[in-house]
C-alpha positions in Angstrom: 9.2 50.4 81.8 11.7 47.2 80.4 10.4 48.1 76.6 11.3 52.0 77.2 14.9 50.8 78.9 15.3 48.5 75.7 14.2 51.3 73.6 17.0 53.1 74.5 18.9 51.0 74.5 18.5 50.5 71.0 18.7 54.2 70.1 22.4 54.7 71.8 23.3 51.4 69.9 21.8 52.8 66.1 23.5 55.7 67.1 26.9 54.5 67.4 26.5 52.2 64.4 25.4 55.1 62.6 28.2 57.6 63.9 31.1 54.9 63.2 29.9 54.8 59.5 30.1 58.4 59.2 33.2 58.8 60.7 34.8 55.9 58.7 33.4 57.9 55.4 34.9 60.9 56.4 38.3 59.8 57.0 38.3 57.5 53.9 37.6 60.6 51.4 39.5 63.1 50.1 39.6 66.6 51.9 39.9 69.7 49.6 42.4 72.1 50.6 40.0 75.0 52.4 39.1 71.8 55.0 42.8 71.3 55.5 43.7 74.7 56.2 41.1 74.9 58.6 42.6 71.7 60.3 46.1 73.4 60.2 45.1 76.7 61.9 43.0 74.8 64.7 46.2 72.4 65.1 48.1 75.2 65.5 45.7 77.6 67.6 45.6 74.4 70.3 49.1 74.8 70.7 49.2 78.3 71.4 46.8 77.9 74.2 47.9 74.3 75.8 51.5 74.0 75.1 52.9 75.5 78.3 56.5 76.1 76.2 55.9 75.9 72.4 58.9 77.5 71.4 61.8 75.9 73.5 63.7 73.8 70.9 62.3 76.0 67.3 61.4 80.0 67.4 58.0 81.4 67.1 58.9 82.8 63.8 60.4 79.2 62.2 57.4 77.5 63.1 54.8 80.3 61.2 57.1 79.7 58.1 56.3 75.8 58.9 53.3 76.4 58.9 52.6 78.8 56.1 54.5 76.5 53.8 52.6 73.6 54.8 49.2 75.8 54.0 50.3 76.5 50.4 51.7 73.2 49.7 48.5 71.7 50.1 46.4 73.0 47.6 44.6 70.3 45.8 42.3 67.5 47.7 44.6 64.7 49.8 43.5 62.0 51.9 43.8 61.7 55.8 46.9 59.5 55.6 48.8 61.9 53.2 48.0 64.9 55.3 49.4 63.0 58.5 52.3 62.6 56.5 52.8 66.1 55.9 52.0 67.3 59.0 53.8 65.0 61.5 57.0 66.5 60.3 56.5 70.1 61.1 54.6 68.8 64.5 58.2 66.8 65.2 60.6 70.2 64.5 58.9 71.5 67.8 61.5 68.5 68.8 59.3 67.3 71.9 58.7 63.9 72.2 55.7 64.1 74.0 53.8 65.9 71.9 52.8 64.2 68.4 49.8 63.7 66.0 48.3 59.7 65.3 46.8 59.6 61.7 43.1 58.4 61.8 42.0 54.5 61.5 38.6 52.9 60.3 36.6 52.1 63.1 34.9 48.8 63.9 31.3 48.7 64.1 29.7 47.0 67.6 28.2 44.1 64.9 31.6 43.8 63.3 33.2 43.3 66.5 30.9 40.9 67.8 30.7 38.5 64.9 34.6 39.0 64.1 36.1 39.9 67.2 37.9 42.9 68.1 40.6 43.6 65.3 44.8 43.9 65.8 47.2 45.0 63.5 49.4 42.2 61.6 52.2 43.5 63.2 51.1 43.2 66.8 52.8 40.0 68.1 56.0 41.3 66.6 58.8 43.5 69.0 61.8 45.3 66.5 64.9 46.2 66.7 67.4 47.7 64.8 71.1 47.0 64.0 73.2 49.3 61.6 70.3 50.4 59.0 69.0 47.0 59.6 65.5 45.8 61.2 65.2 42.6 62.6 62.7 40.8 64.8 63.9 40.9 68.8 60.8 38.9 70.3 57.9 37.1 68.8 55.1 37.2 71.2 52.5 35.1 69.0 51.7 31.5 68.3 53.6 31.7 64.8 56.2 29.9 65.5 58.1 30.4 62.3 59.0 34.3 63.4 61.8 33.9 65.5 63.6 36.1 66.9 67.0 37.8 64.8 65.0 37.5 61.5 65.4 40.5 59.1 63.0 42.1 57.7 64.1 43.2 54.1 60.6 44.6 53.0 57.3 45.2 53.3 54.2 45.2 50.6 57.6 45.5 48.3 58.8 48.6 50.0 62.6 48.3 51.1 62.6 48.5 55.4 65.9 50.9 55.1 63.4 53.3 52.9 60.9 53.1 55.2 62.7 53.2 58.7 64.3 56.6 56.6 60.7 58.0 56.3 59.4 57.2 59.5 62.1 58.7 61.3 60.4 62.5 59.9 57.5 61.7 61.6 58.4 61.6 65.3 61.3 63.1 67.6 62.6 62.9 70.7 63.4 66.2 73.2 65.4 68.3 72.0 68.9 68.1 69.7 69.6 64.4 70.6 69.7 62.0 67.7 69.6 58.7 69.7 66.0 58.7 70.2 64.5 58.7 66.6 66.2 55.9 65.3 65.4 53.2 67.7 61.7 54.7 68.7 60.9 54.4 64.7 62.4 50.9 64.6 60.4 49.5 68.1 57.5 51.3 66.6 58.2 50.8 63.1 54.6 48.8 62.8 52.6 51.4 64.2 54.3 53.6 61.6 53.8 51.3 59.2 49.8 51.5 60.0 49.7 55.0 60.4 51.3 55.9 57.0 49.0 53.3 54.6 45.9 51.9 54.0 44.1 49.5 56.6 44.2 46.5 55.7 44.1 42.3 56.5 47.8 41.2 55.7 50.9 42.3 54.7 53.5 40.6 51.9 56.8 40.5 54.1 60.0 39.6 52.7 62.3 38.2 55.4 65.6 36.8 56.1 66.8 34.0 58.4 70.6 33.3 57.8 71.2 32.9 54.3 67.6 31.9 53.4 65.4 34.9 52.3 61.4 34.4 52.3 58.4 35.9 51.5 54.6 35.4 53.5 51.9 37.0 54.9 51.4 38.6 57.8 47.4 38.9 59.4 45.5 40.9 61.4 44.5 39.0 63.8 40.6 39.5 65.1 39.5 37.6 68.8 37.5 34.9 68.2 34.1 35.2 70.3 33.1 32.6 72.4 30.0 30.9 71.8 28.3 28.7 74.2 27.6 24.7 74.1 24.7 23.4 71.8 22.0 22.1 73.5 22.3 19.2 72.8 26.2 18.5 73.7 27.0 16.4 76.4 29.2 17.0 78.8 31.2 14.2 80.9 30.7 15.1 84.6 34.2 15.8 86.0 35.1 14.7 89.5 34.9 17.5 92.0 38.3 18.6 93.4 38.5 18.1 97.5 38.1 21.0 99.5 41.7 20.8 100.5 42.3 21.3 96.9 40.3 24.2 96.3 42.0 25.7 99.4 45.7 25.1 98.2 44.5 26.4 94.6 43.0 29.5 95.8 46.4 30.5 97.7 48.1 29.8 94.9 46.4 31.8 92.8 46.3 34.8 95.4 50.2 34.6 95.8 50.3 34.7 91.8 47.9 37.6 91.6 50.0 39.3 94.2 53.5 38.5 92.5 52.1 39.7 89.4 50.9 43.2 91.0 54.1 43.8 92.4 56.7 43.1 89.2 53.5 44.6 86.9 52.9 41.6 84.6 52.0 41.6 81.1 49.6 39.3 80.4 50.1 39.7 76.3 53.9 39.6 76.4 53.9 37.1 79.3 56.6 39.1 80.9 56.8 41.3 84.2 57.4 45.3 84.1 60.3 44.8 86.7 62.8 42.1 87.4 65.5 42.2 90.2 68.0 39.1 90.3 71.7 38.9 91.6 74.4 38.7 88.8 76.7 35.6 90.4 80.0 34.8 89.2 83.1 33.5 90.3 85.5 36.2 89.3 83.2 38.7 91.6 80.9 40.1 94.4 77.4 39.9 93.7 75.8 42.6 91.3 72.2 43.2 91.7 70.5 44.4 88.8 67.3 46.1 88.4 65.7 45.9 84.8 62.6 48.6 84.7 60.9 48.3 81.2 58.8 51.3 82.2 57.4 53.4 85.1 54.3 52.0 84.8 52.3 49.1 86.2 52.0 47.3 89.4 52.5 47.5 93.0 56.2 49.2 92.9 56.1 50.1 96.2 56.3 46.5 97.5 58.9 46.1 94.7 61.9 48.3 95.5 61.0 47.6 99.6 61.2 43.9 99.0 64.7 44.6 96.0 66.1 46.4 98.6 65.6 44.6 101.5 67.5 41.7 99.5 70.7 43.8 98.5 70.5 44.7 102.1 70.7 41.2 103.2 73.2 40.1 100.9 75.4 43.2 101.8 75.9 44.1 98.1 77.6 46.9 96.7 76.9 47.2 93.3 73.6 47.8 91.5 73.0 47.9 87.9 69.8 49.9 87.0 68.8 48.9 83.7 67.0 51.9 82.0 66.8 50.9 78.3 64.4 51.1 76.2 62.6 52.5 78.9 60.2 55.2 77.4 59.0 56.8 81.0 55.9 56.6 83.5 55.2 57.8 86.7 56.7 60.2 88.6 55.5 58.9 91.8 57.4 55.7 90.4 60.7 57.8 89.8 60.3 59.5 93.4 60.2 56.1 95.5 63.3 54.6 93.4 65.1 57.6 93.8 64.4 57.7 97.8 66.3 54.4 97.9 69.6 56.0 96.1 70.0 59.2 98.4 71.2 59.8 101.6 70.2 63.5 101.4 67.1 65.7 101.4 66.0 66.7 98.1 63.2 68.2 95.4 62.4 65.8 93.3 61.0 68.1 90.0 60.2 71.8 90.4 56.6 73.1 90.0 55.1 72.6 86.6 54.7 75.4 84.4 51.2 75.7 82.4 49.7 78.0 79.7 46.5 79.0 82.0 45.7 77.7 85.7 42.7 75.9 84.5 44.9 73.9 82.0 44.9 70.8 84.0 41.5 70.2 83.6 41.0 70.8 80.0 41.3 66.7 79.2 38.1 66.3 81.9 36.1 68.8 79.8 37.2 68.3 76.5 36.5 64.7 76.2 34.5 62.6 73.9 33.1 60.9 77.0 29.4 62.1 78.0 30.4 60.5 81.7 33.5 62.2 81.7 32.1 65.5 80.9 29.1 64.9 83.1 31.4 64.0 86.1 33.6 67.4 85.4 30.0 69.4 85.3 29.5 68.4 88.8 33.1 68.1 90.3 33.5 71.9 88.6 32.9 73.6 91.8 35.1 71.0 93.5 37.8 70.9 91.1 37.9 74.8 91.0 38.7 74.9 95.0 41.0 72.4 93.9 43.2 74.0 91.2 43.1 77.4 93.6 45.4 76.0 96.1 47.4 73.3 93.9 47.8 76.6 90.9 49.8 79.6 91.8 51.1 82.2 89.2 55.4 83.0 89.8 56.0 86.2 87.2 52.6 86.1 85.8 52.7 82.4 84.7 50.5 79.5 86.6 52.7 76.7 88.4 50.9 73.4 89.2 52.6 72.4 92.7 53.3 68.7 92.8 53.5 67.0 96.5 57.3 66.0 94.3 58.1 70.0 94.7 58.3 69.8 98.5 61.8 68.9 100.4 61.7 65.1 100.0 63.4 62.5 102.1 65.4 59.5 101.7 64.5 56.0 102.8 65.9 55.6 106.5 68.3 53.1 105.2 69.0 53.8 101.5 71.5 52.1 99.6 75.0 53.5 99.4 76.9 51.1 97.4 78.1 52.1 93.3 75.5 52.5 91.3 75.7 51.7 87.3 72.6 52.6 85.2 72.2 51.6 81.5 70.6 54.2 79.1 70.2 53.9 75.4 68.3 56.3 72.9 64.8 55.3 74.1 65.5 56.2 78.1 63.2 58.6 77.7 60.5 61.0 79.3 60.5 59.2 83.8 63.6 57.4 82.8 66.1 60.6 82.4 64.2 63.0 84.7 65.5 60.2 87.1 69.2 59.5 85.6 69.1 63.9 85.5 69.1 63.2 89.2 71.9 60.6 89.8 73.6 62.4 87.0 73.5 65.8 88.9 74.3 64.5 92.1 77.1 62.0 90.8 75.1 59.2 92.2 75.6 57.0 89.5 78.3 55.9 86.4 76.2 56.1 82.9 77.1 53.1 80.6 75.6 53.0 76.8 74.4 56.2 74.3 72.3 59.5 75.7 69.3 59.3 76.3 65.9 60.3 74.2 64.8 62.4 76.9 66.6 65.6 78.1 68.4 66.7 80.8 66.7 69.7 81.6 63.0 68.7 81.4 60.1 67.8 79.9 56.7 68.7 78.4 54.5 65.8 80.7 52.6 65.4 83.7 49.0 65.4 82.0 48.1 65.0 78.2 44.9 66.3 76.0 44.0 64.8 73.0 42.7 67.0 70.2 41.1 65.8 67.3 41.2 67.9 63.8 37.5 68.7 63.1 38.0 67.5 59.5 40.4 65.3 59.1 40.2 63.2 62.2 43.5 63.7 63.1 44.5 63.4 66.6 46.9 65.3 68.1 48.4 64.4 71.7 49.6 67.6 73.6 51.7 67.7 77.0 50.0 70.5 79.7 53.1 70.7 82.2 57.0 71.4 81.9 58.3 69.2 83.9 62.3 69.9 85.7 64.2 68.8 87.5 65.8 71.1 89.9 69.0 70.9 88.0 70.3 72.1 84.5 73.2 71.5 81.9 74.1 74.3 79.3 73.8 73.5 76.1 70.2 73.0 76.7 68.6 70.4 74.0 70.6 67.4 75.3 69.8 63.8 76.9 72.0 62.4 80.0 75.2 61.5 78.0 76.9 58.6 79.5 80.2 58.1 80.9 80.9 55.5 79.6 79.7 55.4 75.7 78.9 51.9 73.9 77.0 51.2 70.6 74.9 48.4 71.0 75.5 45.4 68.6 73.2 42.5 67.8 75.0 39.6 69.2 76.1 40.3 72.9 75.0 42.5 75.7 78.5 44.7 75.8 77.3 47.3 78.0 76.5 45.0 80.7 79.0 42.9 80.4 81.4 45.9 80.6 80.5 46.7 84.0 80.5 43.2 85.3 84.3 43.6 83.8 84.6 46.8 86.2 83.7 45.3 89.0 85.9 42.5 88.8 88.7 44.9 88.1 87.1 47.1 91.4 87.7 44.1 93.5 
């Protein structure tokens, strides 16, 4: 019995060896033109059938001549890389955010990841930022510590960063007309674009700048070391055993950590939480409590905003700063429970999500590379389809998922009804403005800072697919549900423009510091 279980064992572990070989050869040769095509059209086909509103920013007949150009500009063999290059930009002229194509990688073998370690990108522990048509480093979250923050970056592998920011910025959008969005998502990400758009490889030459002194080094991909255990014949210094009184003080240490970390949602590789709440104290001025929210994702918010609240409660102040920068979205349930805390009134928090078909929702369970997942979906089918018949109704021949966020929603018994700033920039995107539509809408809140990535009247979200080009490799991420708000702004294409507008520099935090300067006049 224990040498079949090893057998196969074995035979699932050839297999993947021998399946990641293939795969890496595939997406390191050159494809001829006919294979291209073919990736094209079923690119193309999955979007007809998923996207539940294809044509809201570019007409059906703009996106065939897209397409058809595309087709006959390829007409000799390219490489993986190239095609992604040439095909992100007509997948970005859809102009939603959500949906976008991630050009394929090499693969690591399980023996390649056990005697090296599991491999990162050189770029990893570096954040970005951009100032003017500048990129500099905003946070170093490595060991190196001669990458501090503020240095530019003035080339890569020889390649100016202005030239490449310029060519990154084809390959991704944000929702609709904005042009806030592109520029800072392709400077945070401009590593991931940088690894997307060229060869896989162990370093890159960097040329930086730090004041007046300008540099060049390497930067590494970085691969875990594995740990191996203690010769046999190492010896080991017995260590005195802590008292049980020790163990006991430890352990609710650690339990109050664990439980800290849950609630603010804390990033163990940045070493930083999701959400922070403080009180801004000064004084010129009343209190300001300000809420920074990196993203919708993450921890225990619940306990967060009941615990945030309670404390602006106590302190009886009457100004909150929401902090929505750089914040690139989440959950809705996330969005919901904030917003219960800002309202006095009964509301609908989105309206039901339109799909293509009512079964749309589960495509990702059976479509997945996963033999668990697909197994799990075989079974649950007859489950899942009692499911989708009472969360799936069709309104004028179209199929609406219902969210529980569809129904009549109410406050918090005591919300908060103090002024309310909130901070958006280009990357408030996707959770981030379906909120601010809300507080917009309602006059809830003053905007301070640039419109927002994401628009003001909706979204492609809710629940992705990933499709992979059968030749190619390419995958290609696709949103199933339109996601509103129950509110809209004509001209439709446009983010949550703030009332307030302020560029933001390098040197000082002028937006913030604006409404600190508002209050103080307000008092």
């Amino acid at each position: 019995m224990i040498q079949k279980l090893v057998g196969c064992v074995l035979v699932v572990l050839l297999a993947g060896c021998s399946s990641v070989k293939k795969y890496n050869e595939q997406i390191g040769k050159l494809h001829n033109p006919e294979a291209i095509h073919e990736d094209i059209d079923y690119a193309y086909r999955k979007l007809q059938r998923l996207h539940p509103d294809l044509y809201w920013y570019i007409n059906k007949d703009s996106l065939d001549e897209k397409i058809n150009t595309l087709k006959a500009t390829i007409q000799d063999p390219i490489s993986g890389i190239e095609f992604y290059k040439q095909l992100a930009p007509v997948i970005a002229s859809i102009r939603q955010g959500h949906t976008a194509i991630y050009s394929p990688y090499k693969k690591q073998t399980k023996k390649d990841k056990k005697e090296n370690g599991k491999r990162s990108s050189p770029f990893k522990p570096l954040a970005f930022h951009k100032v003017g048509n500048k990129l500099y480093i905003k946070k170093n979250y490595g060991k190196d510590s001669t990458l501090v923050a503020g240095t530019e970056i003035l080339s890569v592998d020889n390649k100016a960063t202005s030239v490449l920011l310029s060519s990154f910025q084809k390959l991704h959008t944000g929702d609709g007309y904005n042009t806030t969005f592109i520029p800072r998502y392709a400077a945070k990400s401009f590593g991931s674009f940088y690894m997307k758009t060229h060869q896989q490889k162990d370093s890159v030459f960097v040329t930086l700048k730090t004041g007046d002194s300008v540099y060049s080094r390497y930067l590494y991909a970085k691969y875990s070391k594995v740990k191996t255990k203690l010769a046999k014949d190492t010896v080991s210094i017995p260590e005195k055993k802590p008292s049980r009184l020790y163990k006991k003080i430890a352990k609710q240490e650690n339990k109050e950590i664990r439980k800290r970390n849950r609630k603010y949602g804390f990033n163990k590789y940045k070493k930083e939480y999701n959400r922070n709440f403080k009180f801004i104290e000064s004084d010129n001025l009343s209190d300001i409590a300000y809420m920074k929210i990196r993203s919708f994702t993450k921890g225990n918010y619940e306990d967060f905003y009941e615990e945030s609240f309670s404390k602006i409660d106590s302190a009886r102040c009457t100004n909150l700063v929401i902090d929505l920068r750089g914040n690139l979205g989440g959950r809705l349930s996330e969005i919901d429970e904030l917003y219960s805390y800002l309202t006095d009134r009964e509301y609908v928090f989105i309206e039901n999500a339109k799909m293509t078909r009512r079964m749309s929702f589960l495509y990702p369970f059976f479509h997945t590379k996963s033999w668990i997942g697909k197994t799990g979906a075989v079974l649950l089918s007859p489950v899942l389809s009692v499911y989708q018949m009472f969360k799936v109704k069709k309104e004028k021949g179209d199929p609406y998922f219902k969210f529980k966020y569809s129904k009549l929603r109410k406050p918090k018994p005591k919300p908060y009804s103090g002024k309310i700033y909130v901070l958006i920039n280009g990357e408030s995107f996707s959770a981030s403005s379906i909120l601010s539509t809300h507080l917009k809408a309602t006059k809830r809140a003053t905007f301070v800072g640039e419109e927002t990535g994401g628009a003001y009247n909706g979204t492609i979200a809710g629940l992705f697919t990933i499709v992979e080009l059968p030749n190619s490799k390419i995958k290609m991420r696709v949103g199933l549900m339109k996601i509103n708000a129950p509110y809209t702004l004509e001209p439709d294409g446009f983010g949550i423009k703030p009332d307030v507008y302020i560029e933001a520099k390098k040197e000082k935090d002028q937006e913030l510091n604006w409404i600190i300067q508002d209050v103080i006049k307000s008092d």
